[in-house]
C-alpha positions as CSV (number, residue, x, y, z in Angstrom):
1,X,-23.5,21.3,27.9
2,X,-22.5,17.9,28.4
3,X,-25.9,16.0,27.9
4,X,-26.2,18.5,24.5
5,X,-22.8,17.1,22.9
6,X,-24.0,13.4,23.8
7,X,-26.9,14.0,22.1
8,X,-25.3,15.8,19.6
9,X,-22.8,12.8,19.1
10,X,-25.5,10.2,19.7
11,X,-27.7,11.6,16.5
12,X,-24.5,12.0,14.4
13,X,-23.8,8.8,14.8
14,X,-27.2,7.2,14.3
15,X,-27.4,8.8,11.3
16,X,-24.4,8.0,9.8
17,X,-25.5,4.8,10.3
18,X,-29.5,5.1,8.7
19,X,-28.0,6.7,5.9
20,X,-25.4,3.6,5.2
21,X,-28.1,0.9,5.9
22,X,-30.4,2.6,3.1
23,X,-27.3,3.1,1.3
24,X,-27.0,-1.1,1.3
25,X,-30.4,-2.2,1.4
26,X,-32.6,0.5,0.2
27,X,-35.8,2.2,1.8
28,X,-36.5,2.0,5.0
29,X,-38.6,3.0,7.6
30,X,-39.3,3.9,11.1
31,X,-42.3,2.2,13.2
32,X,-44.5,3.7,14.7
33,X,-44.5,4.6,18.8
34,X,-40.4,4.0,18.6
35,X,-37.9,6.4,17.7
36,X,-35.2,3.7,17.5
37,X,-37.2,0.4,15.0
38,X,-36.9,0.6,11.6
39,X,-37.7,-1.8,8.8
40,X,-35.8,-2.4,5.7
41,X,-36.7,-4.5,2.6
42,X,-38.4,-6.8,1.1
43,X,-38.5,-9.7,3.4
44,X,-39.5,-6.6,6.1
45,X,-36.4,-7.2,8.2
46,X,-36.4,-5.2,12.1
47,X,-33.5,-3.0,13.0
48,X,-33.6,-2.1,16.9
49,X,-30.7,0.8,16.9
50,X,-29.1,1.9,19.9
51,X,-26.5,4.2,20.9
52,X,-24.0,4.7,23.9
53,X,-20.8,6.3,24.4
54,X,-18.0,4.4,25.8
55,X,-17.5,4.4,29.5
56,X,-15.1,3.4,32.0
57,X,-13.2,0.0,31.5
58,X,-14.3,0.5,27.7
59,X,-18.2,-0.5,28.3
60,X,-20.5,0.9,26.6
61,X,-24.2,0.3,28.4
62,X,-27.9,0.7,26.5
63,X,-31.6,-0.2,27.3
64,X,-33.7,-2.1,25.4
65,X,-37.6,-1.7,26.0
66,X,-39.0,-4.6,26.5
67,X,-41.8,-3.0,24.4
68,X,-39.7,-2.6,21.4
69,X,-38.4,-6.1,21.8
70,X,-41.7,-7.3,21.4
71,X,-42.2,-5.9,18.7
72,X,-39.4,-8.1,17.0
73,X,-40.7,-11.2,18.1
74,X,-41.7,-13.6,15.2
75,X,-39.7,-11.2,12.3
76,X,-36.7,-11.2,10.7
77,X,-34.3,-8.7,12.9
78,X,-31.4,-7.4,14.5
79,X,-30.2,-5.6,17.3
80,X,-27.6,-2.7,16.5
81,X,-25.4,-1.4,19.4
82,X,-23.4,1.8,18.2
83,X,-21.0,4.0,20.1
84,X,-18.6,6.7,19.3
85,X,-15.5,5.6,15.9
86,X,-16.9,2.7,15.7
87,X,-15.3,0.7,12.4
88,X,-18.1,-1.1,11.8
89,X,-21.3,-1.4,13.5
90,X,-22.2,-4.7,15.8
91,X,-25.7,-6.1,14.6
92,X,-27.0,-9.1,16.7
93,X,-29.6,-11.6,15.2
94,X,-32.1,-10.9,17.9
95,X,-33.6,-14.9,17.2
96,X,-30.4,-16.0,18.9
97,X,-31.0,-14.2,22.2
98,X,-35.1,-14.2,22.1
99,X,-35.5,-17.2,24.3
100,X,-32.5,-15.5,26.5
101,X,-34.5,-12.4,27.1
102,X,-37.4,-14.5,27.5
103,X,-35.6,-16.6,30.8
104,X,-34.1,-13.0,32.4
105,X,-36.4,-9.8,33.1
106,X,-36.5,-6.1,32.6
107,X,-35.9,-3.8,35.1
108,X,-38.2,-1.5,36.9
109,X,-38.2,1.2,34.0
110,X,-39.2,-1.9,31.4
111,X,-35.5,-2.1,29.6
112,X,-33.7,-4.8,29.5
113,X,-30.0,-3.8,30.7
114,X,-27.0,-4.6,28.5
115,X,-23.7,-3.8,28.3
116,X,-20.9,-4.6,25.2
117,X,-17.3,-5.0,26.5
118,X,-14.9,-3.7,23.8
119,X,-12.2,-6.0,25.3
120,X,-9.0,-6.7,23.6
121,X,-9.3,-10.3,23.5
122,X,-12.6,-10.3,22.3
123,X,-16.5,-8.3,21.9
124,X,-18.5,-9.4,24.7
125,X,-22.2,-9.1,24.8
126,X,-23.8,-8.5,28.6
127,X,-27.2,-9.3,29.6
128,X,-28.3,-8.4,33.5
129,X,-29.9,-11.5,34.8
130,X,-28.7,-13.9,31.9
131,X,-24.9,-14.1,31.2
132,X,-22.3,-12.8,28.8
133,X,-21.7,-13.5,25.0
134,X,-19.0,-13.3,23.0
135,X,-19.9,-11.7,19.7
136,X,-17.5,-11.1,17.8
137,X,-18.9,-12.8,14.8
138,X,-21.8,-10.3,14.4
139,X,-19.6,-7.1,13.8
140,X,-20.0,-5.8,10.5
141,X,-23.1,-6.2,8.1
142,X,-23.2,-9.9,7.9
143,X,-26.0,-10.4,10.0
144,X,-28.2,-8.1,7.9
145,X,-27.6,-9.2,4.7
146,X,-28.5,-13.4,4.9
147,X,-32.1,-11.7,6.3
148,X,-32.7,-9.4,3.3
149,X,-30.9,-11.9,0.6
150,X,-28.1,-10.5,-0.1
151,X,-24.9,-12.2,-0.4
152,X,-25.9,-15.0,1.5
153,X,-23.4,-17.4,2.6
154,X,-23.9,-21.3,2.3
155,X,-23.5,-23.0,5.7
156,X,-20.8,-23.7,7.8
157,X,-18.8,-26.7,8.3
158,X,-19.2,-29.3,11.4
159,X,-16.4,-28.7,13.4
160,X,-15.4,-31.2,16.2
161,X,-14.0,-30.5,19.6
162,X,-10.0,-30.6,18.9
163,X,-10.8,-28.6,15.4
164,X,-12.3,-25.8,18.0
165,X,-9.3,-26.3,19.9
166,X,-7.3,-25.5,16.9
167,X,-9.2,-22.6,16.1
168,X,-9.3,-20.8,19.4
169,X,-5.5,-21.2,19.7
170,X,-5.1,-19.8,16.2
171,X,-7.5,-16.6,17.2
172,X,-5.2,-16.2,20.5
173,X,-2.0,-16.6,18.6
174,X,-3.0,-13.9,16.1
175,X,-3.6,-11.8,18.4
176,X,-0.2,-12.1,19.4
177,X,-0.7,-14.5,22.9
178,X,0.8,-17.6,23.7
179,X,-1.1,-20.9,23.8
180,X,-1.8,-23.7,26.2
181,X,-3.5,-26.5,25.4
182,X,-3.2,-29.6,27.4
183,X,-0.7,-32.1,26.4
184,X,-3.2,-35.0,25.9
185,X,-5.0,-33.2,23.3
186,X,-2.3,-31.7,20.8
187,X,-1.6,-34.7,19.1
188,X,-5.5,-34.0,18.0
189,X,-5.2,-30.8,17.0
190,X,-6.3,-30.0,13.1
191,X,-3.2,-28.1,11.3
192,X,-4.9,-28.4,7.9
193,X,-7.6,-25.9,9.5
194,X,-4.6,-23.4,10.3
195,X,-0.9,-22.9,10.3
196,X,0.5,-24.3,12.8
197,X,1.2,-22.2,15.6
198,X,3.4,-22.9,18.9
199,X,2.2,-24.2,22.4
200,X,3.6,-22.9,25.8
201,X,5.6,-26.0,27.2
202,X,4.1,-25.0,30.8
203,X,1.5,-22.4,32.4
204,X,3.0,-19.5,34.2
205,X,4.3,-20.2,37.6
206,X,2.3,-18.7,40.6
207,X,-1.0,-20.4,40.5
208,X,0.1,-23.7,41.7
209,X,-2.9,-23.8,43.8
210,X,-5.0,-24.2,41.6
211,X,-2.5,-25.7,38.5
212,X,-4.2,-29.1,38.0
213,X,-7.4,-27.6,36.9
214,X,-5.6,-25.0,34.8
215,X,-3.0,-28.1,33.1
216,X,-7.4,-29.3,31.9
217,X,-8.7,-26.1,30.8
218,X,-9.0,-26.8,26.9
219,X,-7.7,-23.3,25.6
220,X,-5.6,-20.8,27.8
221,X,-4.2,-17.7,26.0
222,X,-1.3,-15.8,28.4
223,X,0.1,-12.7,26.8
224,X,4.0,-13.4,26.0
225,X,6.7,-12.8,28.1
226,X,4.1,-11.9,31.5
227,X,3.2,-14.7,34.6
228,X,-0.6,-13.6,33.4
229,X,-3.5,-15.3,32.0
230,X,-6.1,-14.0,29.9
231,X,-8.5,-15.9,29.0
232,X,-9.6,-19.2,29.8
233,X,-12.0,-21.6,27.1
234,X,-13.7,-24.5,27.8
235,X,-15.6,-26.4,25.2
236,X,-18.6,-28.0,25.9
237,X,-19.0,-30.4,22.9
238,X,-20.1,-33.8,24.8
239,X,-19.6,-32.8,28.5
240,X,-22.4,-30.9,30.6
241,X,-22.0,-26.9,30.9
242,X,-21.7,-27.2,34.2
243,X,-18.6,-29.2,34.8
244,X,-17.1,-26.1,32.5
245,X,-18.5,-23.6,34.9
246,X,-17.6,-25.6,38.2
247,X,-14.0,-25.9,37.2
248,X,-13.8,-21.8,36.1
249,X,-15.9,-21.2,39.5
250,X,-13.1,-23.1,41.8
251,X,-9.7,-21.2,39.5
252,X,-12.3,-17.7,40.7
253,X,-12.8,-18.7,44.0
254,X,-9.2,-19.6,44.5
255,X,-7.6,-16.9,43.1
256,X,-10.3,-14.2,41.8
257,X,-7.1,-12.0,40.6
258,X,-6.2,-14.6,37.9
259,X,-8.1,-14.2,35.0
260,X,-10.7,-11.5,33.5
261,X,-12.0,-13.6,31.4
262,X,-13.8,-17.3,31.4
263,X,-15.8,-18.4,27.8
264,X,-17.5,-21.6,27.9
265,X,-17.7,-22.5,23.9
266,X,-20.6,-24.7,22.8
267,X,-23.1,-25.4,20.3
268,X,-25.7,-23.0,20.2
269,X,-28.3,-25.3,21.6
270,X,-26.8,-25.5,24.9
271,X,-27.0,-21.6,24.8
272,X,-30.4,-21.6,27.3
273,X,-28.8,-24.6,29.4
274,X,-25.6,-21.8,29.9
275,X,-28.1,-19.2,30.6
276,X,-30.0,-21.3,33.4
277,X,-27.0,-23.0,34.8
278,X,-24.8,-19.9,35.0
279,X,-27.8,-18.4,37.1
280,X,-27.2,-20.6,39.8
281,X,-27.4,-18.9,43.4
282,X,-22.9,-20.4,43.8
283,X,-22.3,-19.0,40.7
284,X,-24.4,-15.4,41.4
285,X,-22.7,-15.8,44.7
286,X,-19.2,-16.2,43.7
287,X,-19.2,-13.1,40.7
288,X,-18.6,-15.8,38.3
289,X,-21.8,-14.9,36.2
290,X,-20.7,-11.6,35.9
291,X,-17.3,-12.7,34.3
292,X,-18.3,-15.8,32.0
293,X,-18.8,-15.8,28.4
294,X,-20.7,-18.2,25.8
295,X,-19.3,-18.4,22.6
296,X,-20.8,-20.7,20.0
297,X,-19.3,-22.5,17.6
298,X,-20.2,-20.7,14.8
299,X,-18.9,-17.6,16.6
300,X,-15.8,-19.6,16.5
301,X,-15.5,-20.0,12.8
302,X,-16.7,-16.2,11.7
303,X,-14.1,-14.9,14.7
304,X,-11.2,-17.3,12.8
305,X,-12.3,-16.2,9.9
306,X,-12.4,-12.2,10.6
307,X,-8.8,-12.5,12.7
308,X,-7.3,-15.3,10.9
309,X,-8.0,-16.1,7.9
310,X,-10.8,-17.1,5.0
311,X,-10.2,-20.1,4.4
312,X,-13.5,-21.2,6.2
């Protein structure tokens, strides 16, 4: 009874969201040998949908054939992850995480095993063998609609490493955290990207073994009026990713209680280095590739953007 309402909710679901996408974009298709590719427009853009209904600790999980991802390879196309009242759907550019699929392996049934963590401070994307994402930007129909050319947007500015600052605490502080940055850096901050919003005077008190790495880490939200952290950013503009991960992987090892969530924020062309680094046997070892997220800069500006403003 059970496996028939999933199903029942699964279709439901899927459909809802076929019937919207032809709604927007006009015929489309299914391929052949798949029951979850489509094809849409013109310009022949791939839709991979998938469904899942939220599980514990608000994960949903899916499997994507490495078959069916194949059979993206070299087209226009997304990935769609649905699940159960979903505002709007997430929709992946699957060209951003080709060469990541590439570097991990599927499992012994063929899939690919991911995961989407519908945290409060953020949508996180979870690949086995490869790392986690943040992808917040790619909720909505954005990610369709440059690929079939409609409303496309013209690109996005340059940002530098104290204007990603700035943006980060702005995303944190509209979300209704307090914000440290460290005191070296606020004098760079760039308040004609964003209102100005407050800084914490000090971290929480508690962690003192491990305080002069925290007092470095570029971005730390802590929700207001608790001795918590929440999430820790580090961005990667000049320095390597691995002096990001080696100072998250000693505040885990220390106190592994601290924080749920670690992002290292870069350009996307140090995406694969994150993916290969973060694979590391210490950093498999320690849990820490289980727990850190990549965000790319972009990410950065379509998150403000979404939360904060549009002014970008």
């Amino acid at each position: 009874m059970v496996g028939s309402l999933q199903s029942t909710m699964a279709n439901t679901t899927k459909s809802q969201f076929l019937q919207e996408l032809i709604a927007r974009f006009g015929p489309l298709k299914r391929l052949e040998r798949s029951q979850s590719l489509f094809e849409i427009g013109e310009e022949a853009v791939r839709v991979y949908v998938r469904y899942s209904r939220i599980h514990r600790r608000q994960r949903a999980f899916y499997g994507l054939r490495e078959e069916d991802l194949r059979r993206l390879e070299g087209h226009p196309s997304v990935l769609c992850f649905l699940w159960d009242d979903q505002q709007e759907p997430l929709l992946i550019p699957f060209s951003e995480y080709e060469e990541v699929f590439q570097e991990a392996s599927p499992a012994r049934d063929g899939q690919y095993k991911v995961q989407v963590y519908l945290d409060p401070e953020g949508l996180d994307f979870y690949i086995a063998k490869a790392g986690r994402f943040n992808v917040e930007a790619n909720v909505g129909w954005g990610a369709i609609e440059p690929l079939v050319k409609v409303g496309e947007k013209g690109p996005l500015p340059e940002l530098s490493h104290s204007q990603i600052q700035t943006l980060l605490g702005a995303i944190g502080d509209a979300k209704g955290y307090d914000i440290w940055v460290p005191p070296n850096d606020r004098d760079k901050l760039d308040w004609s990207l964003t209102r100005e919003y407050a800084l914490r005077s000090s971290l929480p008190s508690g962690f003192e073994s491990v305080s002069h790495i925290l007092q470095e880490v570029d971005v730390v939200w802590t929700p207001k009026g608790s001795g918590q952290l929440r999430a820790l950013f580090e961005v990667e503009h000049s320095t390597p990713i691995y002096s990001g991960l080696l100072r998250f992987n000693d505040v885990h090892l220390t106190v592994p209680q601290l924080c749920p969530r670690f992002s290292v924020v870069a350009n996307n062309t140090k995406r694969n280095r994150f993916v290969r680094q973060l694979n590391r046997p210490t950093f498999r070892a320690s849990g820490l590739s289980d727990l850190c997220t990549f965000l790319e800069y972009v990410n950065v500006t379509h998150w403000y953007n979404r939360v904060v403003s549009k002014i970008l």
